[in-house]
KEKE-3310 file (N, C-alpha, C; in steps of 0.2 Angstrom, whole numbers, plus 5000, padded with zeros to 4 digits):
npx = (5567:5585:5598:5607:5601:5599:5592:5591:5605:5608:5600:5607:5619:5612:5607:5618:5625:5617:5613:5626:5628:5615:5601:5597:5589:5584:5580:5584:5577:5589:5589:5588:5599:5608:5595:5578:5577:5567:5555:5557:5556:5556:5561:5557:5559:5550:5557:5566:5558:5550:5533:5532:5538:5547:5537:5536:5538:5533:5540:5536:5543:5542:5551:5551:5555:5559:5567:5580:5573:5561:5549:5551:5536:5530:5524:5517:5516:5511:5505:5504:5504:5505:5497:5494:5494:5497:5499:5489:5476:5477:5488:5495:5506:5506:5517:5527:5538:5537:5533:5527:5538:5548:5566:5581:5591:5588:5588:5583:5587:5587:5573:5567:5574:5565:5554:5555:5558:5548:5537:5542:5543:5529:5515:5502:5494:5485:5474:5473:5460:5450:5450:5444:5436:5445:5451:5442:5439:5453:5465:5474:5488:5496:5505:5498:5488:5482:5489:5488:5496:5497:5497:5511:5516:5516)
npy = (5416:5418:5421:5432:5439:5454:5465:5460:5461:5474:5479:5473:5481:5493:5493:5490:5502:5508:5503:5507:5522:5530:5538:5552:5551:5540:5522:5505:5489:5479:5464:5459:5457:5443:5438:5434:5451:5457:5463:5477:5483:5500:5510:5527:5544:5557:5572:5583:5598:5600:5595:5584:5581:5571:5559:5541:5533:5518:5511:5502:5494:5489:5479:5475:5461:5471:5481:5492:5499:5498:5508:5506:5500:5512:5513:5517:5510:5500:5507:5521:5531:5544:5560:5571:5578:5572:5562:5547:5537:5525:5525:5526:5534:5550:5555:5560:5555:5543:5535:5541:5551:5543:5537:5525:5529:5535:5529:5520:5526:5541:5541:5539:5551:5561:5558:5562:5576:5580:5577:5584:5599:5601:5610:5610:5599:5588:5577:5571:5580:5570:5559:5547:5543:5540:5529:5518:5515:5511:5505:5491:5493:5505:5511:5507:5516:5532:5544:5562:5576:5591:5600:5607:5615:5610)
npz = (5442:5441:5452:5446:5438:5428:5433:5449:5451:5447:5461:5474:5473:5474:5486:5494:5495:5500:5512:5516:5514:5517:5516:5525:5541:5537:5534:5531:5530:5535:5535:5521:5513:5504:5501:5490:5483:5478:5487:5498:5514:5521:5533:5539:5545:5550:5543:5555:5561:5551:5549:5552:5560:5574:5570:5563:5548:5536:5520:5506:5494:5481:5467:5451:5436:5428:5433:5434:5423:5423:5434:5454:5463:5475:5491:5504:5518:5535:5552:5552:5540:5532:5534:5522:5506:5494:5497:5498:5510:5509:5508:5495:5484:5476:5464:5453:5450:5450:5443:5428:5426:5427:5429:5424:5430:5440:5462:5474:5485:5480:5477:5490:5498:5488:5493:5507:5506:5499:5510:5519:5514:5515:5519:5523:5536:5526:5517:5499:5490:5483:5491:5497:5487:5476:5485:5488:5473:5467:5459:5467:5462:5463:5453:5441:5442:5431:5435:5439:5438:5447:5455:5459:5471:5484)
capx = (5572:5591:5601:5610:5598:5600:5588:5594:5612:5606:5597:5612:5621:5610:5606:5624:5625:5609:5617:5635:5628:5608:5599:5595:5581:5580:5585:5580:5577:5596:5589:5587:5605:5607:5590:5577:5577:5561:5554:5560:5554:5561:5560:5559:5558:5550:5562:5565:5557:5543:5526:5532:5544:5545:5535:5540:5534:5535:5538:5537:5545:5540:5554:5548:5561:5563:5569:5578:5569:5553:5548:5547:5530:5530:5517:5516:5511:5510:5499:5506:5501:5507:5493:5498:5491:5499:5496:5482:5475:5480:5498:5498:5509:5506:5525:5530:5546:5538:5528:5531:5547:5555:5574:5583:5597:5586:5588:5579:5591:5583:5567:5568:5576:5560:5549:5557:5556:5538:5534:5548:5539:5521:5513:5497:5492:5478:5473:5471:5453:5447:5455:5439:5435:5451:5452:5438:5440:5458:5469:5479:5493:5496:5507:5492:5482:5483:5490:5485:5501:5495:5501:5518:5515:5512)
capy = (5421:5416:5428:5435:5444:5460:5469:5457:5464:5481:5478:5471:5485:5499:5490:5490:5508:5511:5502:5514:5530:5528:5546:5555:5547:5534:5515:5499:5481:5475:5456:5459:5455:5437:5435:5440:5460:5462:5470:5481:5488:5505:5516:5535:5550:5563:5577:5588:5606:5599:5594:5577:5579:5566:5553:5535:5529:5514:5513:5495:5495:5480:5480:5469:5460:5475:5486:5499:5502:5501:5510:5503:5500:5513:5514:5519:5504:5499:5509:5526:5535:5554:5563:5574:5582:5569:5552:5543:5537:5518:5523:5527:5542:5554:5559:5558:5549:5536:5533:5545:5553:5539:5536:5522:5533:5537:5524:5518:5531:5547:5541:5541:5559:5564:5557:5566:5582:5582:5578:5592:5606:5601:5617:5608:5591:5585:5570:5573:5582:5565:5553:5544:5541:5537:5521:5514:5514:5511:5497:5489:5494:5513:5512:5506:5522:5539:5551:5569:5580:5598:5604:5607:5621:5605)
capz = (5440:5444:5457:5443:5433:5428:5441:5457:5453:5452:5466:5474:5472:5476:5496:5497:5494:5504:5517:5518:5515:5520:5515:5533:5543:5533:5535:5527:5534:5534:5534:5516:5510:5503:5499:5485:5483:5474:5490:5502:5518:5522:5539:5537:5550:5548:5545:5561:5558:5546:5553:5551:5565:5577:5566:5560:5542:5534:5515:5504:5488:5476:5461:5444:5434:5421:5436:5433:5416:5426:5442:5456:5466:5481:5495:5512:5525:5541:5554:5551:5533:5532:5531:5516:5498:5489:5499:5498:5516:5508:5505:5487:5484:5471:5464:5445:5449:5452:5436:5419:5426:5432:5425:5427:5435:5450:5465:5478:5488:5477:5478:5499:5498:5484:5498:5511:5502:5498:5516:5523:5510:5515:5525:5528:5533:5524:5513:5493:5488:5482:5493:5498:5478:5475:5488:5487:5467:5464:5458:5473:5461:5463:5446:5436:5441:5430:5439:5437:5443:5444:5459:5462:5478:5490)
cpx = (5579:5593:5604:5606:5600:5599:5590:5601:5610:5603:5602:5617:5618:5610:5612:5626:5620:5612:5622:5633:5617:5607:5598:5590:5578:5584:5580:5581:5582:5594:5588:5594:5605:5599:5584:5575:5570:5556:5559:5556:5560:5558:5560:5556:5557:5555:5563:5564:5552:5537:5525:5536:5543:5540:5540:5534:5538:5535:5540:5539:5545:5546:5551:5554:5564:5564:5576:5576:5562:5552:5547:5541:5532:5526:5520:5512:5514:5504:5499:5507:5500:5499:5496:5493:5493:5499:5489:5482:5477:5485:5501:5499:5510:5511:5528:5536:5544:5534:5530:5537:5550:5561:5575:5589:5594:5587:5582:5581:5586:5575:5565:5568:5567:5555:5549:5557:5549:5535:5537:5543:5532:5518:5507:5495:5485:5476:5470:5465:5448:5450:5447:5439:5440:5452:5449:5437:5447:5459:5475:5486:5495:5499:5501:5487:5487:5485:5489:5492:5499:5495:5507:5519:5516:5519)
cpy = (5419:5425:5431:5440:5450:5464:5467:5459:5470:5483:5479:5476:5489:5498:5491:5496:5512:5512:5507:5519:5531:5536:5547:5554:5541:5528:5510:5491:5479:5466:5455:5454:5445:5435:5439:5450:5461:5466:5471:5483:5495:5510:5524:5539:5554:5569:5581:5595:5603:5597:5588:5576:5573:5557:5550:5534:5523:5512:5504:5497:5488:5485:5472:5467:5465:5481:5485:5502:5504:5502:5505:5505:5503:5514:5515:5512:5505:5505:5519:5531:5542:5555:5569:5575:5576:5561:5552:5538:5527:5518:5524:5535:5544:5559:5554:5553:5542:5531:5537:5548:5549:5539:5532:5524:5537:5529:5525:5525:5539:5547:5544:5549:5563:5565:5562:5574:5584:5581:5585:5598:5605:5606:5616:5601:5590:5581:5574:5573:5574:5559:5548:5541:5537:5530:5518:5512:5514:5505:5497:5491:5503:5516:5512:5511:5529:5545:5559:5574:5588:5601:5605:5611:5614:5602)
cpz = (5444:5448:5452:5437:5434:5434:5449:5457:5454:5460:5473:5477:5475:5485:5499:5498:5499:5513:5522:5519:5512:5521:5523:5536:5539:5532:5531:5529:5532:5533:5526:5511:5510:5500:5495:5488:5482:5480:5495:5508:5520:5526:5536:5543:5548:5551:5551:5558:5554:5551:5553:5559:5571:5575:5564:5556:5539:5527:5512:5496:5485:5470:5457:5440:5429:5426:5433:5427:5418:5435:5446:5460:5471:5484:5501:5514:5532:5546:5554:5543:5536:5529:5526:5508:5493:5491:5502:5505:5515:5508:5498:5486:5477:5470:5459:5442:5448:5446:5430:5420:5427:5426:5429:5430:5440:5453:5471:5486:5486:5476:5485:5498:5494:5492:5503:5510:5502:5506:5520:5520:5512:5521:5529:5530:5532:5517:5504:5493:5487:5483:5495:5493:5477:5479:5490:5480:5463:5463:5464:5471:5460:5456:5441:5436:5435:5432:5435:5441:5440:5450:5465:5469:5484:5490)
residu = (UNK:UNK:UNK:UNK:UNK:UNK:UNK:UNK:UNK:UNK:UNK:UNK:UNK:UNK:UNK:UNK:UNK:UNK:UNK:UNK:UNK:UNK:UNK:UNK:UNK:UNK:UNK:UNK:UNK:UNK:UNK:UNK:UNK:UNK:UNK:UNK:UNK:UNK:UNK:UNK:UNK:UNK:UNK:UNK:UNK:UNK:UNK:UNK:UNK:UNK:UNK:UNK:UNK:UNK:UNK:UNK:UNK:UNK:UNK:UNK:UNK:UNK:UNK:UNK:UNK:UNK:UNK:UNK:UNK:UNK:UNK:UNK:UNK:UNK:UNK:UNK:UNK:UNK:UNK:UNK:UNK:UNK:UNK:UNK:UNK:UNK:UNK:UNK:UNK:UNK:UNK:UNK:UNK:UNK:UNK:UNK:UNK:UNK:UNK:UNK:UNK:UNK:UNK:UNK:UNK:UNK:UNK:UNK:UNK:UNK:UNK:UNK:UNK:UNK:UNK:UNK:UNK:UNK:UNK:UNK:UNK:UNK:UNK:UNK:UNK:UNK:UNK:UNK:UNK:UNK:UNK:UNK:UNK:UNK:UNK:UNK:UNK:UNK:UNK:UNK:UNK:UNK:UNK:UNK:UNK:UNK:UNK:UNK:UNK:UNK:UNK:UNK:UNK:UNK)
# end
């Protein structure tokens, strides 16, 4: 794939944007510039005041050459996974942006903020009803799963 594809300028773009004005508690591996985009890591703090507060997560973002037409891949890694209603205890987040609502006018900037959101609003911490099921029979690709979104209260 040449640096000038469509997706690598977007890309390109949005990092530099990331960069300057980097949603709240949230940063991303600056060694990235210069070289391929298609993933990302990205730091996040849990918000002050939520139940996240004082936490460090770690989120990985895979983009595929028909970004932004197509989502990209996000998950929770490293050794810190939110316990949460909506993440799965491997890292796969349950959150519509990122699969049938996506637009190609959301960024990797609006995605962060959604993230941050959904953990800020979470009242309880505890792992999706069928998290067990779930990660022991998933696809390693959290897009290729069917999500079921049916409660927005979390």
């Amino acid at each position: 794939m040449s640096s000038t594809a469509p997706s690598q300028r977007r890309l390109q773009k949005e990092l530099m944007s990331f960069l300057k004005e980097p949603p709240p508690g949230v940063t991303v591996d600056s060694d990235l510039t210069g070289q391929d985009l298609s993933v990302w890591i990205v730091h996040m703090d849990g918000a002050p005041g939520t139940l996240y507060e004082g936490e460090k997560f770690q989120l990985q973002f895979k983009f595929g050459s028909k970004y932004p037409f197509d989502s990209p891949e996000v998950t929770f890694i490293g050794g810190n996974i939110p316990v949460h209603p909506h993440v799965y205890s491997n890292g796969h987040i349950c959150l519509s942006i990122l699969t049938e609502d996506w637009s190609p006018a959301l960024s990797v900037q609006s995605v962060c903020l959604s993230i941050v959101s959904m953990l800020s609003s979470c009242k309880e911490k505890r792992r999706p009803p069928d998290n067990s099921f779930y990660v022991k029979t998933c696809n390693k690709n959290p897009k290729k799963t069917k999500w079921w979104y049916h409660d927005d209260s979390v």
